[in-house]
C-alpha positions as CSV (number, residue, x, y, z in Angstrom):
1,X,-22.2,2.9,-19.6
2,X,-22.9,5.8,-21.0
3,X,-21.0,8.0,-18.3
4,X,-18.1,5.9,-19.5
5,X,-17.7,8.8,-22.3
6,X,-18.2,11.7,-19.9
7,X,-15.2,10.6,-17.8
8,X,-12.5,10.8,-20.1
9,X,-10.7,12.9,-17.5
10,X,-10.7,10.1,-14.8
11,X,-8.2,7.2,-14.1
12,X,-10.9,4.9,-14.7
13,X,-11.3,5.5,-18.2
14,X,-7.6,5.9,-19.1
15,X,-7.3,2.3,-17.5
16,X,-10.1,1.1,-18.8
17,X,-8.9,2.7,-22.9
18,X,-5.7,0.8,-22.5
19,X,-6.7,-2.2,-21.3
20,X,-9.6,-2.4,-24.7
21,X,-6.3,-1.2,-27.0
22,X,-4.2,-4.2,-25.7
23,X,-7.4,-6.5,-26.1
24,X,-8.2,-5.3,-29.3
25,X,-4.5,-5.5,-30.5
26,X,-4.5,-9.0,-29.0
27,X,-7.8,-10.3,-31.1
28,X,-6.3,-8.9,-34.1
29,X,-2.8,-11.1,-33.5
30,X,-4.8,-13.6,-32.1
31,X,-7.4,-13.4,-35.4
32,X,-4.7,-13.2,-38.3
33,X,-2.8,-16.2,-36.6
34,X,-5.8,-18.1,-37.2
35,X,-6.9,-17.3,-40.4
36,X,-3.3,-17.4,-41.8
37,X,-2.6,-21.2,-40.1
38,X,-6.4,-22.7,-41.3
39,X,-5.9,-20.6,-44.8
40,X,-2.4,-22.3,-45.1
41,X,-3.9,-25.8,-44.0
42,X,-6.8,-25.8,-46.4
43,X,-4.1,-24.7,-49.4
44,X,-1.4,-27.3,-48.3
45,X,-4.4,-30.1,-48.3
46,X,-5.7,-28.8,-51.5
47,X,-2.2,-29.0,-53.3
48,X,-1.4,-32.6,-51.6
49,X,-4.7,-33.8,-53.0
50,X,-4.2,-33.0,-56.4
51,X,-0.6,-33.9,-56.2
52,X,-1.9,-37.1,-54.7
53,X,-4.3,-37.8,-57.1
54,X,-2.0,-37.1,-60.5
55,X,0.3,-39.2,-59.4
56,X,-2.3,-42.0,-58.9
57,X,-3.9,-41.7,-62.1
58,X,-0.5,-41.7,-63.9
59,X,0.5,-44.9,-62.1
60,X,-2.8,-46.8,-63.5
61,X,-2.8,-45.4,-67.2
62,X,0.4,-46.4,-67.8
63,X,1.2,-49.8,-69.4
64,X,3.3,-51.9,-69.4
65,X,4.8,-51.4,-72.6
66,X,5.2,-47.8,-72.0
67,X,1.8,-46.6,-73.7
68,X,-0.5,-44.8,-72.4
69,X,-4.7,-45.9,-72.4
70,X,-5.8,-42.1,-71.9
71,X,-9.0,-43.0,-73.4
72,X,-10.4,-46.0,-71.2
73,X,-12.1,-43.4,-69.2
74,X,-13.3,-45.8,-66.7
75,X,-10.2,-45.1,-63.9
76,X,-11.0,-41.4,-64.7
77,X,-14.7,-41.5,-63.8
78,X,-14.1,-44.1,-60.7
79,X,-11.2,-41.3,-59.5
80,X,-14.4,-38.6,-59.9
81,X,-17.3,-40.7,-58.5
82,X,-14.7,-41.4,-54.8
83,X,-13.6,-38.0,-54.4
84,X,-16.5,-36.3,-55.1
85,X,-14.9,-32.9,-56.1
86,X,-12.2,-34.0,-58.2
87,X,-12.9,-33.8,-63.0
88,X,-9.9,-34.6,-65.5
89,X,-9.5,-33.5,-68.8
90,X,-7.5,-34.9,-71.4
91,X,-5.7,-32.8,-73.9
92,X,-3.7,-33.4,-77.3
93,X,-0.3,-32.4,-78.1
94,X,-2.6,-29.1,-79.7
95,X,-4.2,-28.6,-76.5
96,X,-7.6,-30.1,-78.3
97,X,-9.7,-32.0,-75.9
98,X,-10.1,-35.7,-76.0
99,X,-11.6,-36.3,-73.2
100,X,-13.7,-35.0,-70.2
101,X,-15.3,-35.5,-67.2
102,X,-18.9,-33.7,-67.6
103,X,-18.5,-31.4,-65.2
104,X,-15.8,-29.5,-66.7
105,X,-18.0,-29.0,-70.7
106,X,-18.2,-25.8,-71.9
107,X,-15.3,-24.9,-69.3
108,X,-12.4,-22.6,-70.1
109,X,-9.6,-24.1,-68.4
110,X,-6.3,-22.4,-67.7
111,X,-3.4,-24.3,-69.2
112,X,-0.7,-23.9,-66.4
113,X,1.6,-26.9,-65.1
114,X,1.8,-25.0,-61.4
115,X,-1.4,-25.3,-59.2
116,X,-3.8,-22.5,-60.3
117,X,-7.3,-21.6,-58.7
118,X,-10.1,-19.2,-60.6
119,X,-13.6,-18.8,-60.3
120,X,-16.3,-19.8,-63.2
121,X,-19.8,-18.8,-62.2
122,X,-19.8,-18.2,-58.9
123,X,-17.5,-21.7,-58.2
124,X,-13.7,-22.3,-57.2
125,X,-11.8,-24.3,-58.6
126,X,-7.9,-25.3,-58.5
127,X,-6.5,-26.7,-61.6
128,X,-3.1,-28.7,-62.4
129,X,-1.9,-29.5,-65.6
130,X,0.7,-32.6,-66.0
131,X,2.6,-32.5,-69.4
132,X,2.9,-36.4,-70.6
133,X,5.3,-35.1,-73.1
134,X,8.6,-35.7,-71.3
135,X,7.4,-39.2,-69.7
136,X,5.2,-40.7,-72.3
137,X,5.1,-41.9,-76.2
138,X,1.7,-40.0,-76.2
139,X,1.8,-36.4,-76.4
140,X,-0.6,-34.3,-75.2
141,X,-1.8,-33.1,-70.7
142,X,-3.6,-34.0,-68.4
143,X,-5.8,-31.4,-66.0
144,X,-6.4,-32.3,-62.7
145,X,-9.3,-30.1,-61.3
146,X,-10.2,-29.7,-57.8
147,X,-13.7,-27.8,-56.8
148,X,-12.9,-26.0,-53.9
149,X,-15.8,-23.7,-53.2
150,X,-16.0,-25.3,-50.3
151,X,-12.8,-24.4,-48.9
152,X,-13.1,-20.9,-50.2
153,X,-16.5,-19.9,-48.0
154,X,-15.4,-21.5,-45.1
155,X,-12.4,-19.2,-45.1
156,X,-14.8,-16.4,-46.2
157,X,-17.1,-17.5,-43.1
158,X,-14.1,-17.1,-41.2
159,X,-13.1,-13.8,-41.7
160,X,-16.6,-12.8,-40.9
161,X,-16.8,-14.8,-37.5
162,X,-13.8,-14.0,-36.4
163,X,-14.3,-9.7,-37.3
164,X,-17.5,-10.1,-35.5
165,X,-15.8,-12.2,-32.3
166,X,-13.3,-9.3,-32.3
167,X,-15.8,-6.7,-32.1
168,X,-17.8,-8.5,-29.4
169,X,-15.0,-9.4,-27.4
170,X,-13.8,-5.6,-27.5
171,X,-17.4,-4.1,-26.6
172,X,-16.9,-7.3,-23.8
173,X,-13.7,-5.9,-22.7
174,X,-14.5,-2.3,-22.6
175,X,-17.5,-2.9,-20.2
176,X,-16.3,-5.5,-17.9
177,X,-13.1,-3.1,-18.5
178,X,-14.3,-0.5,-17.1
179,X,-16.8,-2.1,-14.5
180,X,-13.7,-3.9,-12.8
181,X,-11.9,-0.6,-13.2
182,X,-14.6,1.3,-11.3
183,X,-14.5,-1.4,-8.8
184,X,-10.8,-1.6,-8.5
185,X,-10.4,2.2,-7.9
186,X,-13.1,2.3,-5.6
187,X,-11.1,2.4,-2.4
188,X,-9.3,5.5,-3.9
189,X,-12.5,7.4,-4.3
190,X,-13.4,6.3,-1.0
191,X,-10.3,8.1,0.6
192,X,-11.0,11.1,-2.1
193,X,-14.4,11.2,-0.7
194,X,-12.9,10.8,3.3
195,X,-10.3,13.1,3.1
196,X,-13.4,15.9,1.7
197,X,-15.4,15.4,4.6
198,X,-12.2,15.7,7.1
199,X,-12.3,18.7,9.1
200,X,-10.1,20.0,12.0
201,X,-13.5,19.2,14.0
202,X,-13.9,16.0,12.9
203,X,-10.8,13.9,12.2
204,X,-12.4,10.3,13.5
205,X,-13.4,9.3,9.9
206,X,-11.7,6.0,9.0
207,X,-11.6,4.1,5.7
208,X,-13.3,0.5,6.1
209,X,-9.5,-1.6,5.3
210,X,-11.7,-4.7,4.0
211,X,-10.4,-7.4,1.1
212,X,-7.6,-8.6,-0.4
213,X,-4.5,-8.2,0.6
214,X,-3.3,-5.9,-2.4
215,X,-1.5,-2.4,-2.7
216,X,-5.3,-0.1,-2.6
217,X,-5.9,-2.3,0.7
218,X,-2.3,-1.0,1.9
219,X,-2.6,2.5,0.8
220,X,-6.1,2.9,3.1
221,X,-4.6,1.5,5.6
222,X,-1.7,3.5,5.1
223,X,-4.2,6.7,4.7
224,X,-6.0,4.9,7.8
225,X,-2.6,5.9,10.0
226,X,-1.7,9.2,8.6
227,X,-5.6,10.0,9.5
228,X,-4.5,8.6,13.4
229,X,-1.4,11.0,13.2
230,X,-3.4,14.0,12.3
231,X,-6.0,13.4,14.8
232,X,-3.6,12.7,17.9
233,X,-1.5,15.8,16.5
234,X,-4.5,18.1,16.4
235,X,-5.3,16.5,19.9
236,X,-2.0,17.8,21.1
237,X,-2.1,21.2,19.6
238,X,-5.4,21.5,20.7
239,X,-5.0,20.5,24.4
240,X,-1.3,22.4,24.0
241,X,-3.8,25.9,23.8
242,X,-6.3,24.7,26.1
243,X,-3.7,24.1,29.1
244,X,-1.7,26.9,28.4
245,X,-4.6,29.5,28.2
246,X,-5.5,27.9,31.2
247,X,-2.7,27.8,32.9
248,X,-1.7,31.7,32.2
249,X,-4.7,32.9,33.4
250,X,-4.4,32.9,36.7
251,X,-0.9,34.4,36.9
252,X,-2.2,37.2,33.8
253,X,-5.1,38.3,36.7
254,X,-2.4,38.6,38.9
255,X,0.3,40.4,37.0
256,X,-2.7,42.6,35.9
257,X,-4.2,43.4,39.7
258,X,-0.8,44.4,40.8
259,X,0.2,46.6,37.5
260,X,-3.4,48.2,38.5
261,X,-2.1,48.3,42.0
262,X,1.3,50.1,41.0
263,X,-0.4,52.3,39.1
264,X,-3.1,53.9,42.1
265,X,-0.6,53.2,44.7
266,X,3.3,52.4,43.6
267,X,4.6,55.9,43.1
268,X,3.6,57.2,46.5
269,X,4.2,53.8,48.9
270,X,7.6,52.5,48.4
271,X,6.3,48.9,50.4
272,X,3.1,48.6,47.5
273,X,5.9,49.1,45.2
274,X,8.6,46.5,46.3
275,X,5.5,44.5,47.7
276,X,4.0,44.3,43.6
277,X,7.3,44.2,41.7
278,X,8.2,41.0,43.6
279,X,4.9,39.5,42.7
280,X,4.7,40.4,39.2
281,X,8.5,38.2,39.6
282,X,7.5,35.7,40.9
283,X,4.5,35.3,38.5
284,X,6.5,35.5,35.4
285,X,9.0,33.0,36.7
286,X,5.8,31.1,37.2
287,X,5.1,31.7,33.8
288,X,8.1,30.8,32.0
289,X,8.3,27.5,34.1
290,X,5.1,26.4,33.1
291,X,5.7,27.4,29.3
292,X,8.8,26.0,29.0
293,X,7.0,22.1,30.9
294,X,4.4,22.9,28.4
295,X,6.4,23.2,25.0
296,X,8.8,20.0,26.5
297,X,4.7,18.2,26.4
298,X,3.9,19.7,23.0
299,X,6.9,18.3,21.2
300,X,5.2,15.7,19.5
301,X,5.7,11.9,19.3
302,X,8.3,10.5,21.5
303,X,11.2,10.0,18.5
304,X,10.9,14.2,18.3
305,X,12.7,14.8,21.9
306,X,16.1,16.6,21.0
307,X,18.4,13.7,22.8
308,X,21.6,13.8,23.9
309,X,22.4,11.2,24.4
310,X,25.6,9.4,25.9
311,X,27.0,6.6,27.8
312,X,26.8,7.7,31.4
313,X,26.6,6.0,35.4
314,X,22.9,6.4,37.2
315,X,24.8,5.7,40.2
316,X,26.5,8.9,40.1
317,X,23.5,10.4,38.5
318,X,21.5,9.3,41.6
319,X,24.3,10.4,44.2
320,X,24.3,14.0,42.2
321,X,20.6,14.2,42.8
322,X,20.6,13.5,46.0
323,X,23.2,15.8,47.2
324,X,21.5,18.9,45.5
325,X,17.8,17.8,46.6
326,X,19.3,17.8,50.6
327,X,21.1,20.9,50.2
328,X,17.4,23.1,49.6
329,X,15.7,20.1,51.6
330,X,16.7,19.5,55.0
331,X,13.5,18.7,56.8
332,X,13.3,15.6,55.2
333,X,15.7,12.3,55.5
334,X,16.6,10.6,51.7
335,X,18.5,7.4,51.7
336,X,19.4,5.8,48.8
337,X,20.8,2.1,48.0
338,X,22.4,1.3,44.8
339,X,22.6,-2.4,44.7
340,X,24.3,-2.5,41.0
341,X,26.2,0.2,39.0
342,X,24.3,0.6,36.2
343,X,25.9,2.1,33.0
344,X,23.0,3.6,30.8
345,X,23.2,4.8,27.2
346,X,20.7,8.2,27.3
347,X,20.1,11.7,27.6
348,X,21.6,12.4,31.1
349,X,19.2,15.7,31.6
350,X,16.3,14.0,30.6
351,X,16.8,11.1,33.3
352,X,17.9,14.1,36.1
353,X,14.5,15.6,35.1
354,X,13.0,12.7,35.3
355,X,14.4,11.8,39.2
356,X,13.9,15.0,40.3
357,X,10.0,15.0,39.3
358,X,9.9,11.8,41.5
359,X,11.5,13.1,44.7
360,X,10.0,16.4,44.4
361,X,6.9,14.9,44.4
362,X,7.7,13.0,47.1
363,X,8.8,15.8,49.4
364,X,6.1,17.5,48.3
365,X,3.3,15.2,50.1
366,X,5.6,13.9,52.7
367,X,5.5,16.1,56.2
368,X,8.2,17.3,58.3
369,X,10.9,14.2,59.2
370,X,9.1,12.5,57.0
371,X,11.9,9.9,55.0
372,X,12.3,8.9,50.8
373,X,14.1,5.8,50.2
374,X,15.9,5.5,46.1
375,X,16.4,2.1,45.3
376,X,18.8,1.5,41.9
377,X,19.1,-1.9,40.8
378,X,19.4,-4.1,37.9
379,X,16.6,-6.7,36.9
380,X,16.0,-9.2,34.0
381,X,12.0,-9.4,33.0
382,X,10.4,-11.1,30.4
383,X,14.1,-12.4,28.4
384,X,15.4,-8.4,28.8
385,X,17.4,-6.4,31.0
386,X,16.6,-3.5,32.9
387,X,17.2,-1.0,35.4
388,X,14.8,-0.6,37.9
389,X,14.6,2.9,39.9
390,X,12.5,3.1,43.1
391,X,11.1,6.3,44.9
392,X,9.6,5.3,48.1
393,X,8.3,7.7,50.8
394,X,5.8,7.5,54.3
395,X,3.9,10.4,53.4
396,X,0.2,11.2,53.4
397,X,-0.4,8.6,50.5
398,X,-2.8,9.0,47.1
399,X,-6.3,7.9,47.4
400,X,-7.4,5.0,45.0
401,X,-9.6,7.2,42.8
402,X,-6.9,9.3,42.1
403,X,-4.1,6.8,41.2
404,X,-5.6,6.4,37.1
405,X,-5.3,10.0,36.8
406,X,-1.8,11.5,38.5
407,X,-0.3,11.7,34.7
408,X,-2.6,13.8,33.4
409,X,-1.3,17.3,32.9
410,X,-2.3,19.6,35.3
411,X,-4.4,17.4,37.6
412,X,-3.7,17.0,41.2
413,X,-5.3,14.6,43.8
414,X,-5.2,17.7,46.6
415,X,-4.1,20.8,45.9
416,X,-4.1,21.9,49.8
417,X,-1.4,19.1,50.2
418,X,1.0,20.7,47.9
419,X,4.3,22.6,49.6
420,X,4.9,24.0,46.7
421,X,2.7,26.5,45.8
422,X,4.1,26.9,42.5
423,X,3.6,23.4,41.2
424,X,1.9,23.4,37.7
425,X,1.1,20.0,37.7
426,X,2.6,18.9,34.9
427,X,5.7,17.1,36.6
428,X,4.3,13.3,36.7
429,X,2.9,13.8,32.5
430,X,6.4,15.7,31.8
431,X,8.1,12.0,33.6
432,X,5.6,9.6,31.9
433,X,6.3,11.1,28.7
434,X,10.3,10.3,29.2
435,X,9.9,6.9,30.5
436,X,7.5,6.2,27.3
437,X,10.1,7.8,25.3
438,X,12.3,5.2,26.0
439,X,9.7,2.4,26.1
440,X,10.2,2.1,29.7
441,X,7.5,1.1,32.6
442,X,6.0,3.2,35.9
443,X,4.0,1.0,38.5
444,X,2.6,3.1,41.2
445,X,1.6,1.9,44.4
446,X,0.0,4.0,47.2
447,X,-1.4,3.8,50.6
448,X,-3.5,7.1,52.4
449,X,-1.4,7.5,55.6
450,X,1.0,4.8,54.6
451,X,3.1,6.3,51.8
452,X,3.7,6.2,48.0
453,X,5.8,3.9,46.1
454,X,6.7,4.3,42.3
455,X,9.1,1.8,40.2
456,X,10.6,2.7,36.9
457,X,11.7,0.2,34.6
458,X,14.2,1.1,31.7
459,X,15.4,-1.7,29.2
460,X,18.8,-1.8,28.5
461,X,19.8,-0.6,24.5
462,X,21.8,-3.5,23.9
463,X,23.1,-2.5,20.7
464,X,25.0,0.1,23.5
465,X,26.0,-1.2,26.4
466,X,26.8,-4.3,27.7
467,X,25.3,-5.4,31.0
């Protein structure tokens, strides 16, 4: 409790201050509404009793002939024997007294017809004084006197009960106050203390989302996903480095064997010349392919691809493929069927890209008169309507181990089987990462000796095209 002081600083104890103010202003409201409604009670009951009680006494002392019997003091004293608290005295028209009960001799009595109260000797008392004047052949009062002591150090009582209930319930509230508050906030401090121990080494650290359903539970989770964002983002920078410092190495040796080469040899033998400036060419072509597959990969999350995207046919799209691939490609045969025209709304080079890494991967593990089929159709699965694209071919096949693994970047299942020494191996992550973009499906299916098939499903954006 006492750290409660040396936090004044902290969220916790600003909470924790306002919520005691509102308390404390509520026990005061709460505190005068009680005193003031018993305070007004106790008067009211005090004023009807004496009320009460005159008019009672002047009923019975009256006669019937109009005169008054002040001095049979017998009603009087039967009056003062029930009610316990309540003396008469009698006055004359000189304000002399007559008569008394013995509780009020040797008693200075205020003369006043409105309900008084004073004090005499540590007692309370509340006096009225009826004037028989106006109503009666007799002149002279009457004083109806009430003790009400009583009365008066209950409310005294009261005051002091409810001051100390006040400051009770306020030390209540500023503990439990600031115990719930601590408890309340303590998810926050738990991300303050997570987010300190984060480091671009270790972003795994998670908040434990546990609890009510409330808005602290919502903002770790929410913390909890921003934390997953980082970490897969410093994944991909991180693996973004790794492959392309790699990657570049290779072709840097090479690039820096021939300028070595050039340098001892190039200015006397045209050939080593001609022979190194084509390689250092073909090496930086090398280079700027793989960089620029490499940045497309590093782009972040799917929704970060610059689209372009546009109603266009895949029919056409296909039948554009093809015709380039068999113009640089005429070893192999490539058929294609297109059982539907399909109208698509996307980015038309991203889906040529993505083709073209297919068939090229095809030809690339498929020998000499070796055959692709492309199938185009449409297909309804699962309620939703797709386009299914298949790139079958009878080549050499991928062995079973190496089927989880062909859309990680860079790795191949046999490098010696590529016809395309150039190939950075990036293609088939480069293709997953456009069909994913556009929550599409690849199924692979492959055979050694028997040939490779791979199906692409696309949905259909509704909200597009119709189908």
């Amino acid at each position: 409790m006492f750290n409660f002081f040396k936090e004044r600083g902290k969220l916790s104890w600003k909470i924790t201050v306002v919520y005691t103010l509102m308390f404390i202003l509520v026990i005061l409201l709460v505190n005068a509404a009680v005193y003031l409604f018993l305070s007004n009670f106790i008067a009211n009951s005090i004023e009807n009793s004496i009320s009460n009680t005159g008019e009672f006494v002047m009923s019975q002392i009256k006669g019937i002939d109009g005169s008054i019997n002040v001095f049979d003091a017998e009603i009087l004293q039967e009056i003062s024997r029930s009610e316990g608290n309540i003396f008469f005295r009698v006055l004359n028209s000189r304000a002399e007294i007559t008569a008394q009960s013995k509780y009020l001799e040797n008693m200075e009595i205020p003369l006043n017809r409105e309900l008084t109260e004073f004090s005499i000797s540590g007692r309370n008392l509340a006096v009225k004084t009826i004037d028989l004047n106006q109503s009666f052949f007799f002149n002279g009062y009457i004083q109806i006197v009430r003790d009400i002591t009583f009365e008066k150090n209950f409310l005294d009582v009261l005051i002091i009960v409810l001051t100390a209930a006040g400051f009770i319930g306020t030390l209540a509230s500023l503990i439990v106050g600031y115990i719930t508050t601590k408890r309340m906030l303590n998810p926050i401090k738990k991300i303050t203390e997570t987010a300190r121990e984060i480091s671009l080494s270790d972003l795994g650290k998670r908040l434990s989302v546990t609890g009510a359903d409330d808005e602290l539970q919502q903002l770790a989770e929410t913390f909890n996903t921003m934390l997953g964002r980082l970490e897969k983002s410093f994944k991909r920078e991180k693996q973004f480095i790794s492959d392309a410092s790699h990657e570049l190495r290779t072709p840097l040796s090479v690039i820096r064997g021939y300028i070595n080469l050039l340098d001892r040899w190039g200015k006397e033998k045209k050939e080593v010349r001609d022979e190194a400036i084509t390689a250092i060419k073909n090496e930086v072509e090398g280079m700027n392919h793989l960089l620029e597959n490499l940045l497309f990969l590093a782009r972040g999350d799917d929704s970060r691809f610059n689209r372009e995207e546009e109603l266009f046919s895949f029919s056409e799209l296909l039948l554009e493929i093809v015709k380039e691939i068999k113009l640089v490609n005429k070893e192999i045969r490539i058929d294609f069927n297109i059982e539907d025209e399909v109208e698509f709304y996307g980015d038309r080079k991203l889906f040529k890209q993505l083709i073209r890494i297919f068939v090229e991967n095809s030809i690339n593990f498929t020998d000499k008169d070796g055959q692709i089929n492309i199938l185009l159709k449409k297909e309804k699965t699962e309620n939703k309507n797709m386009v299914k694209i298949i790139v079958e071919d009878n080549g050499r096949g991928i062995p079973e181990q190496d089927l989880p693994h062909i859309f990680e970047r860079f790795y191949q299942a046999d490098k010696s089987r590529s016809r395309q020494k150039n190939s950075s191996g990036l293609g088939l992550a480069i293709a997953k990462q456009i069909v994913d973009s556009y929550d599409g499906k690849i199924k692979v299916e492959s055979e050694i000796s028997e040939g490779t098939k791979i199906e692409v499903l696309l949905p259909f954006k509704s909200s597009r095209i119709s189908v």
